[in-house]
Structure formats: structure tokens, C-alpha cells
C-alpha positions in Angstrom: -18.3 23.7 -3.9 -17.9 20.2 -2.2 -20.4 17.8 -0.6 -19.9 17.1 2.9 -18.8 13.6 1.9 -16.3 15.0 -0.2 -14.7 17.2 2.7 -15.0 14.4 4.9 -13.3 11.9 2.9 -10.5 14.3 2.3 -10.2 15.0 5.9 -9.9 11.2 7.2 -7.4 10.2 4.1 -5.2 13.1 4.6 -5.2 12.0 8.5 -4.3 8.1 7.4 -1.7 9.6 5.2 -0.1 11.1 8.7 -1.1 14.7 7.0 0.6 14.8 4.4 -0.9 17.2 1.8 0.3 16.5 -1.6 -0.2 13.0 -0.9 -3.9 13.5 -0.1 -4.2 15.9 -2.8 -2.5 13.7 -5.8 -4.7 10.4 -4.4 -8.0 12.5 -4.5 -7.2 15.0 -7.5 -8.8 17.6 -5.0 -8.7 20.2 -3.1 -6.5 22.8 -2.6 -4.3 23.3 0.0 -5.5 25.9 1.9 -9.1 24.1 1.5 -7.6 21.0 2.9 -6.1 22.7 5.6 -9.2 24.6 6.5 -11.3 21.6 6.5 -8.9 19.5 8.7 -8.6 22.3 11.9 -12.8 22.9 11.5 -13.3 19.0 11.9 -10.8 19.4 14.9 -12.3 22.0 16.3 -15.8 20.6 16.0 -15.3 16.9 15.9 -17.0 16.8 12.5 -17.3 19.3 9.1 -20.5 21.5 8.8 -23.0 19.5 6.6 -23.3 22.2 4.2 -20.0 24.5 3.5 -20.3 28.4 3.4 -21.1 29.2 -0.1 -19.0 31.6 -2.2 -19.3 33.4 -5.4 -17.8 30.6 -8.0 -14.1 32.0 -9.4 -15.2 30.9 -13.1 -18.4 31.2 -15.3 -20.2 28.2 -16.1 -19.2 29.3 -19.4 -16.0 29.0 -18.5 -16.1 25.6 -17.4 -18.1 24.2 -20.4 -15.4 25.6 -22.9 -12.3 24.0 -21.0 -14.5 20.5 -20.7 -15.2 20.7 -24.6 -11.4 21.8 -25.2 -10.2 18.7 -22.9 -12.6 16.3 -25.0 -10.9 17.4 -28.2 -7.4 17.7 -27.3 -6.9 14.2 -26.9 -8.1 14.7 -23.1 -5.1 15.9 -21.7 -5.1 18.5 -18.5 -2.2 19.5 -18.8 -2.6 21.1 -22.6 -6.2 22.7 -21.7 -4.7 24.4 -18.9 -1.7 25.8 -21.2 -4.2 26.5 -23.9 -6.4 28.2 -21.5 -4.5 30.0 -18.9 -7.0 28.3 -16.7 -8.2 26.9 -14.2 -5.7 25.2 -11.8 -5.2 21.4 -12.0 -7.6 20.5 -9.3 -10.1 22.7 -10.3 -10.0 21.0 -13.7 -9.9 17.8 -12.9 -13.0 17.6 -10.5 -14.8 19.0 -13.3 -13.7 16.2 -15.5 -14.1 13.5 -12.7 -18.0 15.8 -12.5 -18.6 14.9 -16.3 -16.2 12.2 -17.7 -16.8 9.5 -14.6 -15.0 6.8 -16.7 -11.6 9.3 -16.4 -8.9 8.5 -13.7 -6.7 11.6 -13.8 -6.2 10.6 -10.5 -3.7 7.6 -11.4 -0.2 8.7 -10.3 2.3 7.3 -12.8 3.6 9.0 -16.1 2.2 6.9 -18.6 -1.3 7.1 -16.7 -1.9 10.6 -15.8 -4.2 11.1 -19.2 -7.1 9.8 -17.3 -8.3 7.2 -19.6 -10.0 3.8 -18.3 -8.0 0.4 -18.3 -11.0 -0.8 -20.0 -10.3 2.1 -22.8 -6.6 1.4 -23.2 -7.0 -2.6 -23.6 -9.6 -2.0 -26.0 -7.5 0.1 -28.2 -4.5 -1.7 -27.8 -6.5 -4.9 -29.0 -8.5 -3.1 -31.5 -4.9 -1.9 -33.1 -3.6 -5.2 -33.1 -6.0 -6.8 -34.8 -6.6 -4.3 -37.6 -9.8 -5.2 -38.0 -10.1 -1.3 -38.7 -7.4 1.3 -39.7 -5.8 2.7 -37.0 -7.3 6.0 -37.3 -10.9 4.5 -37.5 -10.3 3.0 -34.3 -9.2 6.2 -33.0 -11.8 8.1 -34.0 -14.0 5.6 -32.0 -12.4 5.4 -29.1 -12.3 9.4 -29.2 -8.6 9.4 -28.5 -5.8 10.6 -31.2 -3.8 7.7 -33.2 -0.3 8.3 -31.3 -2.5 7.7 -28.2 -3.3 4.4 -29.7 0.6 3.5 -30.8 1.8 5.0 -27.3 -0.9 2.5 -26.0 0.5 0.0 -27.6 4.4 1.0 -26.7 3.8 1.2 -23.0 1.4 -2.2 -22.3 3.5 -4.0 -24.3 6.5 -2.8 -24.8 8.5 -2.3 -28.6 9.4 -6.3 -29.3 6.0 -7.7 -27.9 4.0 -5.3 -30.9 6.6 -5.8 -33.5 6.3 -9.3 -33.0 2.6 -9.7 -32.8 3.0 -7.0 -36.2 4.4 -10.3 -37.9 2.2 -13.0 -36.8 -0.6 -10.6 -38.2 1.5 -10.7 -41.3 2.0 -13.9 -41.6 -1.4 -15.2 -40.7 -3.6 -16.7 -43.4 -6.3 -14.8 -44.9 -9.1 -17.0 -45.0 -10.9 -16.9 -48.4 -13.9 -19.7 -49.2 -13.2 -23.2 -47.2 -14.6 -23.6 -43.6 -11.7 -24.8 -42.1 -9.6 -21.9 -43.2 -12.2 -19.4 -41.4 -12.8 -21.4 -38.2 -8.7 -21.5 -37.8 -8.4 -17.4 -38.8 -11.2 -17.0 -35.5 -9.5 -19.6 -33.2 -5.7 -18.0 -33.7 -7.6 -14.1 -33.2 -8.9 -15.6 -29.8 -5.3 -16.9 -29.1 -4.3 -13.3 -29.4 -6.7 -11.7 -27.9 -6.4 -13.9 -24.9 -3.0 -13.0 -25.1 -3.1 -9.5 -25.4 -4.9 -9.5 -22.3 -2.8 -11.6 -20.4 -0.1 -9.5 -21.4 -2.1 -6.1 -20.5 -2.6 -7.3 -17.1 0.7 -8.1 -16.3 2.0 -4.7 -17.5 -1.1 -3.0 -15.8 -0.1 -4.9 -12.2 3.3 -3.8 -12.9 2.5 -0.2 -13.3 0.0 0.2 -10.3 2.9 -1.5 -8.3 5.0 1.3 -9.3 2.1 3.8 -8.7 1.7 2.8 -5.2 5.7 2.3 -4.7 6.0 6.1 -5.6 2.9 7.2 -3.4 4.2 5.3 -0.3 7.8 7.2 -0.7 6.2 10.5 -1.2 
């Protein structure tokens, strides 16, 4: 069941969007249809949405949604494969219920190579993380709780292939630092180059995609 604020909201973005329903649906990752619908001709009708919505019997168990939230969080958090796995619920039904418990998720994010739902935040940090080697590429996976082709597609899609083969061969070819000062202070100066790089870089791919994202939402 949704807050008043939540109906609200829906209501007064599907009306900037000029009514357009999967428009207000995708930007949101909720309701339904027929919910948004319902909720647009009552604030019509009324000028404004009842503060509290008629309650109904809920369509799944709270069992239910505790086994598709644990299958998302081990399945690499992916919607799309807990609602295969599962045979249920719908997509918007599942993702309010990961937007409920995983806050730092974004399913929301139009764009193919963001609909997973992971934060910016997440994705830089792997990206670095995996580029640094600091750890193996499956330790770092495991503590980011995301799977190691995650981490390489990561890598692929902020980056691109040439950028990560070539920062691949200035990891290869950088000195390991072994007893003199000098030696270490350079090793930690050239890993700040990089990582001020890498996020340089991450930026400017992540601007490119949102302008994308937006771009699509504005034709839709």
C-alpha cells in the first residue's frame, strides 16, 4: 500500500509528463497502471488524494516477499532473474520492495547498462578497486556483494575495452616497490594519478550515460 506522498507524487509527475503512463511509471518504478489511473481521476474529482488509501488484502505473503528480496541479494541483484526464477511478483511490485529495503538501489535508472540498480558510488568503487588489484578480483567482489563479471562488465561499460587494457599495462609495468623510500612514496603518488584518473574518466562516462538516459525519457 502507498503513503499519500507516494500517490501524490505519482499523480503531479504523471501530470508534468502531459499523462503519459509509462513514462511516469519507468521514472518512479511504481505503480501500476490501473493504480495510476485511479489515483489521477480521484485527485480530479476531489482536488486532492484521500490521506489514507482504502486498504486491501495484500496479493503476496510477507513470506513471499522476504524470499524474492533474499533471492535478488544473491542473484547478483538483478529483477529481472528473481522474477524468472520466481514466477513472481510483477516488476513494480518488486522493485518498491527493493527501493523498501535496499535504499542505496536505483532500479529506477533507465538505460541498459543501469537498470541493475546498483549506486554510482558502488560501481566507481569496483571499477577502482579492480584496477588497482590491491585484492583479487573475486575478493573484491565478494565485498562489494556483486558477482565478478559484474565487476569486469563495470569495468567494460565506464571505461570502455582500450581505456582498461591500457591501464591493465601501466599496472604491469609499474614498479613494485621493495625497501627504499623513494621507491614507495612514487608507487603511492602514481596510484593517486590513477585513481584521480579513474574518476575523471567515470564521470565523464557517467554524464554521458545519464545524457542518454534522459534523451530516451524525453522521446518516450
Amino acid at each position: 500500500m502507498y503513503s499519500y506522498a507516494d500517490r501524490l507524487r505519482a499523480v503531479e509527475l504523471y501530470i508534468r509528463l502531459g499523462k503519459r503512463l509509462k513514462a511516469t511509471i519507468r521514472q518512479l518504478g511504481y505503480p501500476r497502471k490501473n493504480a495510476l489511473k485511479g489515483w489521477y481521476r480521484e485527485y480530479v474529482e476531489n482536488r486532492d488524494l484521500r490521506v489514507q488509501a482504502v486498504a486491501r488484502a495484500p496479493k503476496f505473503s510477507e513470506a513471499q516477499k522476504q524470499a524474492a528480496l533474499e533471492h535478488y541479494r544473491t542473484h547478483d541483484r538483478c529483477i529481472s532473474s528473481t522474477m524468472r526464477a520466481l514466477g513472481y511478483p510483477g516488476r513494480g511490485t518488486l522493485t518498491a520492495w527493493v527501493r523498501e529495503v535496499f535504499p542505496e538501489a536505483r532500479s529506477s535508472m533507465v538505460g541498459r547498462s543501469w537498470r541493475r540498480g546498483y549506486s554510482d558510488e558502488l560501481r566507481q568503487a569496483g571499477v577502482i578497486g579492480l584496477c588497482n588489484g590491491d585484492e583479487s578480483a573475486q575478493q573484491l567482489a565478494d565485498r562489494l556483494g556483486v558477482s565478478r563479471p559484474t565487476l569486469y562488465s563495470w569495468k567494460d561499460q565506464l571505461l570502455g575495452h582500450e581505456a582498461s587494457s591500457s591501464m591493465k599495462r601501466r599496472k604491469t609495468n609499474a614498479k613494485v616497490p621493495e625497501r627504499e623510500e623513494l621507491e614507495r612514496r612514487l608507487e603511492a603518488l602514481q596510484r593517486d594519478v590513477r585513481q584521480l584518473q579513474l574518476k575523471h574518466d567515470l564521470l565523464k562516462k557517467a554524464n554521458e550515460l545519464l545524457k542518454k538516459a534522459w534523451a530516451s525519457i524525453c522521446r518516450s
